[in-house]
C-alpha positions, 0 to 999 in steps of 0.5 A: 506497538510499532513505530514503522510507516504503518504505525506512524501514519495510523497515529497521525489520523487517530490524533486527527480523529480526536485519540490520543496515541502512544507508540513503542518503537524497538528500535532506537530510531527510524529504519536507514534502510531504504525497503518499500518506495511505492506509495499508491494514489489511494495512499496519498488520499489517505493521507492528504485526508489527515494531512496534506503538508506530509503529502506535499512533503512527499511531492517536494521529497519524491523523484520527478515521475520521468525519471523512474515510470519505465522498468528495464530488462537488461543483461547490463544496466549501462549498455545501450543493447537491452531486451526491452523497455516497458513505460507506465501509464499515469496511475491515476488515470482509467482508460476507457476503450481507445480514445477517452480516459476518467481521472480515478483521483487527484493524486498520482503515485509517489517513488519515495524510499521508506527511510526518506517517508519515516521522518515525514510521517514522524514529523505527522505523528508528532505534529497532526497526531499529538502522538507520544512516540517511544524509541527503544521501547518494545512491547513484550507482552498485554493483558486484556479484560472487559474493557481495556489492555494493559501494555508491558514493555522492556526499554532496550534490548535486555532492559527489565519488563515493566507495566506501562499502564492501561488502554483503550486499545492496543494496535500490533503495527510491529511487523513481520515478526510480531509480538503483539500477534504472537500474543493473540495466538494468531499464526500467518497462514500461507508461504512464509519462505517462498524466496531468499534474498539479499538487499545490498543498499549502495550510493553510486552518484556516477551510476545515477547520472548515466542512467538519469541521461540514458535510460531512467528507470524505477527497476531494472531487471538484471540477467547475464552470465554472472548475475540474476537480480533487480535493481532498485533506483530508489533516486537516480539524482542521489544515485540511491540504489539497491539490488535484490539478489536471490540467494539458496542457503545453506548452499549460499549460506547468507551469513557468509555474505559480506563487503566484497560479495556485495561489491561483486554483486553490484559489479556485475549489474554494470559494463563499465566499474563504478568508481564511487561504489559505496557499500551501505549495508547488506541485509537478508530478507525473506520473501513471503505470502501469507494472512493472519488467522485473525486480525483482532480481539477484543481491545487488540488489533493487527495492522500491516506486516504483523496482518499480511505478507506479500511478495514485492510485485506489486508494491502492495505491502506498505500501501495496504498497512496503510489501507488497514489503519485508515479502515480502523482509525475512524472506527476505533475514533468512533467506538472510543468516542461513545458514537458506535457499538463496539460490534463496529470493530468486528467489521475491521477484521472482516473487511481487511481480512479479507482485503488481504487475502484478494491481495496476496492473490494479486501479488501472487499473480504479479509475482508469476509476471514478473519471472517470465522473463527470466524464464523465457532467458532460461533462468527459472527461479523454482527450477534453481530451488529444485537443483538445490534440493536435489544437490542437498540430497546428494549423500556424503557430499562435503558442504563445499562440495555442494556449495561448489556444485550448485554455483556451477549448476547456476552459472550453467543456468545463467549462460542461457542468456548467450546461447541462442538469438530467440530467446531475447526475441521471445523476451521482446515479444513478452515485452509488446505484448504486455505480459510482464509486470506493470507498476500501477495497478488501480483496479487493486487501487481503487477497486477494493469493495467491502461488503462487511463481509469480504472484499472484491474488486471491481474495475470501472468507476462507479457507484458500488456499495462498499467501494471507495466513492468515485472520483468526480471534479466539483466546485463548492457553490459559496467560493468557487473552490474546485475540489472532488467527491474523494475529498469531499467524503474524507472527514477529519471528524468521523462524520458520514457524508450523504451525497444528494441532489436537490430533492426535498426528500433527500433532506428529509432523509438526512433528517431522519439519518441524523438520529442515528450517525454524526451526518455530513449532507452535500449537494451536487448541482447539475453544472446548469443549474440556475442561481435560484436553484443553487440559492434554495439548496444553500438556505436548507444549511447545507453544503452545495457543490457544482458538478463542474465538469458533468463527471458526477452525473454524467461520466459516473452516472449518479442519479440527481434523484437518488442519494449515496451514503458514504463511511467517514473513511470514503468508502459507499456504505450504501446508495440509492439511485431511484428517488427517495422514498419511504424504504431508503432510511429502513435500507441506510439503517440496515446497512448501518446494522451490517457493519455494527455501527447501530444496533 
């Protein structure tokens, strides 16, 4: 259920898996609404995983990384006097002291709007997937037993219920208000109105080319007299924007919004008026964070909005949908397929669950970075909240009294931007100091560790039990190919990958392990190995790779006597760095045991 970028791209990767999918999407078609843009480097590995033309689509589709790896805080985002630029560093990349950095993947980020990435993840749907995808058709409601669920549907808005027959699995990928969640009896837990917004989507091809010329950004945070708001350069080259105002019904009642107040809104961001202002839509929406009570059932499970909701700092939402379909598809594939236990699903729950929860917390934090500049400019959001409250509280006051009554306490507000020189100084010193908020965050990236119990994060690049494989440049001995450990461990076939050295024992272990999981065994060479030592490894059938640029042993630090276990979907289910022996194949299959894959 859910036809969104969540439910696309878990469609793709179940149809790559072997799963045939259908997916009911309310709506007559894609979203136009350009909301998430942010696609993290462990996205795109995912996704390259299951279809690496969607991922160079996005490549091709995507702003160059020039033009949008600097936020901006500003009074005016056309003047040349602001309080301070903060540029990025390269997402993929881990800094190590002050002089040496590791590549954490091969994949940077991509700034991509979302109703530009839902005709390239329908196309991957379509094609990769095989999915049936359902417009206009919403599920109302399902029925469960012992071994299935049967889906009922209404097609449009008013159209009868049907039963559209019976499945495997039902997957609620239908967002923030979720039926599919609703059904199960499952309630978001958290703040589900921390902030009122509106989103006002507009075209500007004059504000893109000055800004492309003079200060490219991917957000520019806006505080004057006039206006408090984000501004979103979805594509400067398009001149694709759209700004974030916050609102405070019902003394800013959000039905009262319309075409002028949008073109007011965005006015105010500028020092010179736009002539080409064009007007998409204006939509409302809430800011919120909060985790489902359970991500599953039996036959049922929650992905994306319909599991969690984050504040937008951080950009975590779509990525961690993403996240969740990629932790459940291979599961799901292999359960469906007769290769694991239904316990195996059991894990999904806890281990994205509990992903969730580490990551509100992050957002939560960002979401305090991101207001002290405001704050430090004199505008504090919770304080707005509470002038509110307190005008609301005011006895026998007329309603536009108390609309009128709060617009002047906020303009009053806003004028602090003018009143004294040091608070644009405390801002820069914010800035330099790096308190404020970033837009890569690759320990939440790459750092996200289940145990099958919970998630934590780490930040170095190692070898952890339940943390996503690092990220270490080889060369397959047979043809040269340079590829890497995360690549090499993402299988389109639900296999696990035992990562080893030359080591006869290590094979004796893959022997044993065979008996039990669907096994991939690949070598890693030490880069001086010799052609005799490459050739014996190649003749036991087995996939034999170089460490090419001594990142594997020597930067990561894995044992060449040891040997690391890891999940079809990348993640290390368990290692060993000391050699073989006896206890290795009893402690893999404890581990196996630990997410239910076997008994």
């Amino acid at each position: 259920a859910g036809g969104g970028a969540v439910g696309l791209a878990l469609s793709t990767m179940l149809g790559k898996l072997g799963v045939s999918t259908v997916v009911f999407e309310r709506d007559e078609q894609l979203s136009n609404h350009p909301r998430a843009h942010y696609l993290a480097p462990r996205t795109l590995e995912v996704l390259h995983g299951c279809d690496p033309n969607l991922v160079a689509h996005v490549r091709d589709a995507s702003p160059s990384e020039t033009l949008w790896k600097r936020f901006v805080y500003c009074r005016k985002v056309d003047e040349n006097d602001v309080f301070g630029v903060v540029e990025h560093p390269d997402a993929k990349k881990h800094t190590q002291g002050t002089s040496s950095t590791r590549v954490l993947s091969s994949h940077s980020a991509a700034h991509l709007a979302q109703h530009r990435f839902l005709p390239l993840l329908l196309r991957s749907a379509k094609e990769v997937g095989q999915a049936d995808v359902r417009f206009d058709t919403r599920v109302v409601g399902y029925e469960t037993d012992r071994t299935g669920v049967r889906v009922r549907v209404s097609r449009g808005a008013n159209g009868p219920v049907e039963d559209v027959g019976r499945f495997d699995c039902l997957v609620g990928a239908d967002g923030a208000r979720s039926v599919v969640r609703d059904a199960m009896g499952a309630t978001m837990e958290g703040e589900l109105c921390m902030q009122h917004l509106m989103n006002v989507h507009f075209r500007s091809a004059e504000l893109g080319r000055k800004l492309r010329e003079t200060r490219p950004a991917m957000l520019y945070f806006v505080t004057n007299a006039s206006m408090v708001g984000v501004l979103v350069a979805h594509d400067l080259a398009r001149g694709e924007f759209v700004l974030q105002v916050p609102r405070f019904p019902p003394l800013q009642p959000l039905e009262a919004w319309d075409d002028a107040s949008s073109r007011q809104a965005v006015q105010a961001c500028v020092h010179t008026a736009l002539s080409d202002l064009q007007v998409v839509d204006a939509r409302p929406w809430t800011m919120a964070g909060a985790v489902s009570s359970s991500f599953s059932q039996p036959h049922v499970h929650l992905v994306g909005d319909a599991a969690h909701l984050f504040p937008p700092s951080g950009g975590f939402g779509m990525n961690a949908g993403i996240q969740d379909a990629h932790n459940l598809a291979w599961k799901l594939a292999a359960v469906l397929h007769g290769r694991a236990r239904p316990t195996l699903l059991d894990s999904y729950a806890r281990e994205r669950q509990a992903a969730a929860h580490v990551t509100l917390q992050r957002s939560l934090d960002n979401l305090e970075d991101a207001l002290r500049v405001p704050k430090a400019l004199g505008f504090d959001p919770k304080r707005a909240q509470l002038v509110a409250d307190a005008v609301e509280a005011v006895p026998g006051l007329a309603a536009t009294w108390r609309s009128a009554t709060f617009e002047a306490a906020m303009a009053l507000g806003r004028q602090q931007v003018h009143l004294s020189r040091w608070r644009s100084v405390r801002v820069r010193r914010l800035l330099d100091e790096g308190r404020t908020l970033r837009l890569h965050f690759p320990e939440q990236d790459f750092g996200i560790t289940y145990d099958g119990l919970q998630a934590t994060k780490t930040d170095a690049p190692k070898i952890v039990d339940g943390r996503r494989v690092p990220h270490a440049w080889t060369t397959r001995a047979k043809d040269g190919k340079k590829t890497n450990t995360v690549a090499i461990t993402s299988r389109s076939d639900a296999a696990f990958v035992l990562l080893c050295g030359q080591d006869a024992k290590q094979a004796e272990l893959a022997r044993s392990l065979r008996k039990v999981i669907p096994l991939h065994v690949l070598r890693i060479l030490r880069r001086d190995a010799d052609d005799k030592v490459r050739a014996k490894c190649a003749r036991g059938g087995m996939d034999v790779h170089v460490d090419a640029q001594e990142d594997w042993y020597e930067g990561i630090g894995a044992s060449t006597e040891g040997v690391v276990l890891c999940r079809p979907d990348g993640h290390v289910l368990w290692h060993s760095d000391g050699p073989v022996d006896a206890n290795c194949a009893q402690q893999a299959r404890q581990a196996l045991r630990r997410i239910g894959y076997i008994k």
